[in-house]
Backbone as a chain_set.jsonl record, in Angstrom:
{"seq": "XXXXXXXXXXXXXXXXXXXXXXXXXXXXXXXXXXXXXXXXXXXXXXXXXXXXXXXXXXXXXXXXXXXXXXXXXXXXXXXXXXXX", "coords": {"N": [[-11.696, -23.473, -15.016], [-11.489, -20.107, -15.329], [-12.184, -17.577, -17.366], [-10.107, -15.744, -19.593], [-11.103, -12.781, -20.185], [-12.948, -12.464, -18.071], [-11.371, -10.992, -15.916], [-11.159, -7.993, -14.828], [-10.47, -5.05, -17.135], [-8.854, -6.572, -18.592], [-9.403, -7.266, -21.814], [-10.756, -8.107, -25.456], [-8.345, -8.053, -27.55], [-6.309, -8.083, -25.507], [-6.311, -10.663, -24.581], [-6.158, -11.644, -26.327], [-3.414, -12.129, -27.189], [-2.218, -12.431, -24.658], [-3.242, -15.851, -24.993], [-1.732, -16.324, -26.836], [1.401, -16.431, -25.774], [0.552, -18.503, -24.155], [-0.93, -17.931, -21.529], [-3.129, -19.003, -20.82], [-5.815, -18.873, -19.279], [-7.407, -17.178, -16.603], [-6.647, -17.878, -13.843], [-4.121, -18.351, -14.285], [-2.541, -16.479, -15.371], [-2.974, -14.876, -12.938], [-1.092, -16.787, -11.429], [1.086, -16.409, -12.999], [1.714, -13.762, -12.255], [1.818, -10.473, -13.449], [4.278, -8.965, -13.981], [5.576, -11.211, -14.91], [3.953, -11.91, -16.854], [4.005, -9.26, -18.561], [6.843, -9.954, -19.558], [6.665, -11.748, -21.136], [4.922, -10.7, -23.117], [6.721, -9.063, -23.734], [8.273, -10.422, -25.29], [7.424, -11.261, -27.357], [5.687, -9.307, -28.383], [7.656, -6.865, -29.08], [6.126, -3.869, -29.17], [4.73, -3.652, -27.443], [2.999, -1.673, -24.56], [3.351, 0.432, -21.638], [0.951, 0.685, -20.56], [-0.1, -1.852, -20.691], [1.098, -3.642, -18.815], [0.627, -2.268, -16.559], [-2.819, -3.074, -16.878], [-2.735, -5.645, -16.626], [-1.533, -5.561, -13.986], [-3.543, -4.598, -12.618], [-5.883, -6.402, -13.462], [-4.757, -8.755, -12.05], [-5.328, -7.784, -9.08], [-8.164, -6.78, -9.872], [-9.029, -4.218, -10.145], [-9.581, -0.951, -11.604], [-7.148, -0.031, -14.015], [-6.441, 2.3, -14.375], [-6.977, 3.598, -12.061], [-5.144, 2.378, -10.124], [-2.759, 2.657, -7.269], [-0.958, 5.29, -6.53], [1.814, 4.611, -5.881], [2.236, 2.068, -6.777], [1.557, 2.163, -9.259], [3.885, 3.545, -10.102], [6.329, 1.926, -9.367], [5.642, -0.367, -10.714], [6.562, 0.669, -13.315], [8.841, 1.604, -12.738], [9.998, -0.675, -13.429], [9.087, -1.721, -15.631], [10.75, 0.307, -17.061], [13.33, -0.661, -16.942], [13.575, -2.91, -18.729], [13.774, -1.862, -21.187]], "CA": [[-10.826, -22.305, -15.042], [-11.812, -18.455, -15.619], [-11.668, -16.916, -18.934], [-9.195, -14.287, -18.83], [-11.533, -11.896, -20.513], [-13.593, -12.316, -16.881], [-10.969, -10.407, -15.599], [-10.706, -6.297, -14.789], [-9.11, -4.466, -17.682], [-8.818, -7.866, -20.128], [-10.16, -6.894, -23.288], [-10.341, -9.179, -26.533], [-6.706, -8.338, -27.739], [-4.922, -8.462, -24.597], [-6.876, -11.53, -23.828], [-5.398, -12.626, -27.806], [-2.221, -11.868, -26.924], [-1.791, -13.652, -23.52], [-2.844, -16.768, -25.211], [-0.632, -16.593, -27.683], [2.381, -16.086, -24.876], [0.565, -19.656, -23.426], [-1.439, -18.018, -20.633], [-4.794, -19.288, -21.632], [-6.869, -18.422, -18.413], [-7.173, -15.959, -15.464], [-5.515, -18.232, -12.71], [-2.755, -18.808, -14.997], [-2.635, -14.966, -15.079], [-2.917, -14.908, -11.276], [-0.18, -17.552, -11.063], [2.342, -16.187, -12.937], [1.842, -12.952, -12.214], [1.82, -9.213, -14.152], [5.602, -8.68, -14.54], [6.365, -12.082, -16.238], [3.621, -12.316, -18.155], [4.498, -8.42, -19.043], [7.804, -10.221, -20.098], [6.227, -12.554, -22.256], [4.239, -10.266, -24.346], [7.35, -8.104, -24.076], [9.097, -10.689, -26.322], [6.602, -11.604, -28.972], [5.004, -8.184, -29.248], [8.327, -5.644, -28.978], [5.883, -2.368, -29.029], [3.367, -3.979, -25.907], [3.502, -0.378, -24.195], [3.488, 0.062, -19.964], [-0.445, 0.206, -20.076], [-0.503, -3.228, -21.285], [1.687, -3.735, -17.451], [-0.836, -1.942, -15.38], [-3.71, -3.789, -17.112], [-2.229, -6.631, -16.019], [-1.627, -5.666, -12.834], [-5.037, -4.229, -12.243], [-6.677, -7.482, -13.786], [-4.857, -9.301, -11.176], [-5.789, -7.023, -8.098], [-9.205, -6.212, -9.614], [-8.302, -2.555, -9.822], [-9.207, -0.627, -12.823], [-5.922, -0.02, -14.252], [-5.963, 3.651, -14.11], [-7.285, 3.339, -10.512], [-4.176, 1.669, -9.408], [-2.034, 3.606, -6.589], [0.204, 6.002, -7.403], [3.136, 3.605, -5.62], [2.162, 0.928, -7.559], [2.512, 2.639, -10.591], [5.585, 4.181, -10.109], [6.997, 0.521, -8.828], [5.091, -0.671, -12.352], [7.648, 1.872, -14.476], [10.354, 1.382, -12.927], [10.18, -2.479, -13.548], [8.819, -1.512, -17.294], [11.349, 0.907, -17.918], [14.548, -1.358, -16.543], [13.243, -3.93, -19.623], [14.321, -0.979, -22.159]], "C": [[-11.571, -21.109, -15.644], [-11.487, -18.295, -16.703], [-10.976, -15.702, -18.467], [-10.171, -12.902, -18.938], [-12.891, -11.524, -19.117], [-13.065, -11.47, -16.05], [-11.082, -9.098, -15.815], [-10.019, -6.222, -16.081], [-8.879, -5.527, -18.815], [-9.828, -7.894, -21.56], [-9.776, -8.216, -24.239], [-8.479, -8.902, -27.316], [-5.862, -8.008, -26.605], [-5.005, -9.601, -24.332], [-6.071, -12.737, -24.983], [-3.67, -13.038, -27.613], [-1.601, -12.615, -25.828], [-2.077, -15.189, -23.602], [-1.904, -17.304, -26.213], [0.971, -16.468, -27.224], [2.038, -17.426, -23.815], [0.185, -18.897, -21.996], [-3.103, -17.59, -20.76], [-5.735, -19.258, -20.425], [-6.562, -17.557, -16.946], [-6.23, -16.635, -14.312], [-4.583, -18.375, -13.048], [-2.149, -17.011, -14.835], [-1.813, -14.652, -13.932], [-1.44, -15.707, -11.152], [1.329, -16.816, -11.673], [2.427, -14.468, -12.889], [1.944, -11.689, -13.654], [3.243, -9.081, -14.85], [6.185, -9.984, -15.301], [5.403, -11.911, -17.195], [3.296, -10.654, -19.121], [5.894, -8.686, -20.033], [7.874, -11.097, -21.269], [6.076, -12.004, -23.306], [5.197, -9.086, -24.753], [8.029, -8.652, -25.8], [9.05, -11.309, -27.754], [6.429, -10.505, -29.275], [6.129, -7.145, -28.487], [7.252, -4.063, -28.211], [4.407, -2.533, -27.709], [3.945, -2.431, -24.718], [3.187, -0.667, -22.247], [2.24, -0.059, -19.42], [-0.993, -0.902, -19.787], [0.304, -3.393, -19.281], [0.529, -3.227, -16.454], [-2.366, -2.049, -15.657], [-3.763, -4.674, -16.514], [-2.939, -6.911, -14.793], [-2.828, -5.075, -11.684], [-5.885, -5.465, -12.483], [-6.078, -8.371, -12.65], [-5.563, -8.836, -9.725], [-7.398, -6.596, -8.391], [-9.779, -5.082, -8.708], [-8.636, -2.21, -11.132], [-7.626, -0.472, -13.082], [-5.397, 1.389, -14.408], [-6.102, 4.109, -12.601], [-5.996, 2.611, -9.55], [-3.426, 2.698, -8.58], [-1.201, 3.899, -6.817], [1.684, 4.919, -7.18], [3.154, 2.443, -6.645], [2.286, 1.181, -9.268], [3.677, 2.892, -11.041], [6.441, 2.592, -10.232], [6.954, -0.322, -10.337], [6.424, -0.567, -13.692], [8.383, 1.705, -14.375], [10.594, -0.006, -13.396], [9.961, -2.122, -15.278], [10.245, -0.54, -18.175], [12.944, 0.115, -17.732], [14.299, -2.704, -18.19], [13.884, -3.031, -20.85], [15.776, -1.333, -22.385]], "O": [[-12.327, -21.369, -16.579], [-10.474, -18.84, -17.143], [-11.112, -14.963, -17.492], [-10.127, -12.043, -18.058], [-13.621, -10.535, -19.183], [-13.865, -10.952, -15.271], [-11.128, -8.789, -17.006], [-9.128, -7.03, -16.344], [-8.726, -5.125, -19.969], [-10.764, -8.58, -21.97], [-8.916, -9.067, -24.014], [-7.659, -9.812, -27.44], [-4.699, -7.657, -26.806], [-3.996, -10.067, -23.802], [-5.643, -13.881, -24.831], [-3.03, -14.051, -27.893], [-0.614, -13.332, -25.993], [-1.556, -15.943, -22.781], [-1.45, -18.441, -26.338], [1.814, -16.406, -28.118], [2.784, -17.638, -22.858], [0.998, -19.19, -21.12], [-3.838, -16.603, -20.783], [-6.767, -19.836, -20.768], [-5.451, -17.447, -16.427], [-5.222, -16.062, -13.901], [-3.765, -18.607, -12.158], [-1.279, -16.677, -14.031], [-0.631, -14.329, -13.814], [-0.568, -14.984, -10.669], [2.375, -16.697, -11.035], [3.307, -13.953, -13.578], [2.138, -12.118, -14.791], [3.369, -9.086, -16.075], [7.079, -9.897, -16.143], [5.771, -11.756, -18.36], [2.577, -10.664, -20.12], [6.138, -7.975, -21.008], [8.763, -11.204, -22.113], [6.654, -12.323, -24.346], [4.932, -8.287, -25.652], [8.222, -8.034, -26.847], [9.808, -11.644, -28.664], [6.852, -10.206, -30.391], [5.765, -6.589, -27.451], [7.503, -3.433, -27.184], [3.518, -1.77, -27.33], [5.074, -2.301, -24.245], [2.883, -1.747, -21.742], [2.018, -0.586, -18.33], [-1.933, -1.144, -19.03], [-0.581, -3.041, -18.501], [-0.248, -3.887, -15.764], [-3.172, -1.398, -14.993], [-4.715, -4.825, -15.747], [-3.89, -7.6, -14.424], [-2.918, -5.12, -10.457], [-6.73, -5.623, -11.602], [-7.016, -8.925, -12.077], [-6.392, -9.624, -9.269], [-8.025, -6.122, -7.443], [-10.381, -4.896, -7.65], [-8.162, -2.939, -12.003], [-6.894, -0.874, -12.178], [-4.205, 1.664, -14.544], [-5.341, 4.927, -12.085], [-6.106, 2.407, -8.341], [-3.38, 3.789, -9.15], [-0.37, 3.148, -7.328], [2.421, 4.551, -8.095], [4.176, 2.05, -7.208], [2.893, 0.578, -10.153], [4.301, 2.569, -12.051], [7.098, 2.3, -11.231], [7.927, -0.782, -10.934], [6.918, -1.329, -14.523], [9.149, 1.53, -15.322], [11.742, -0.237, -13.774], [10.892, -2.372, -16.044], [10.616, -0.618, -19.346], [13.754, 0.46, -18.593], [15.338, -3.311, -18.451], [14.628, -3.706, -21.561], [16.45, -0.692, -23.192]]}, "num_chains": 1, "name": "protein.A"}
């Protein structure tokens, strides 16, 4: 299995953070996707902000995460800001 930190965009504390939410490598990542495991780190770490979401979802797509398309951002926000 992939280290997550092999991934786009996966730095050492997001990489801390998603195993401590029990998704300890990149296909696990891949598998459960950006928006749950956005929901994960929503509910250990409260102040995980919408970057931490389009990190994610750039580390899956291998996409920087500011490079991501504007739709996909937007789509991103609204899903991040419906969690508020």
């Amino acid at each position: 299995m992939a280290e997550l930190a092999s991934l786009r965009n996966i730095g050492k504390e997001i990489e801390k953070k998603l195993k401590s939410v029990g998704i300890t490598a990149a296909e696990e990542l891949k598998s459960v996707g950006s928006r749950e495991a956005f929901i994960k780190l929503r509910s250990r770490y409260p102040n995980v902000c919408l970057v931490y979401l389009y990190a994610l979802d750039g580390a899956i797509s291998d996409i920087d995460y500011n490079k991501l398309p504007t739709e996909v951002k937007k789509s991103l926000k609204d899903f991040g800001d419906s969690l508020k």
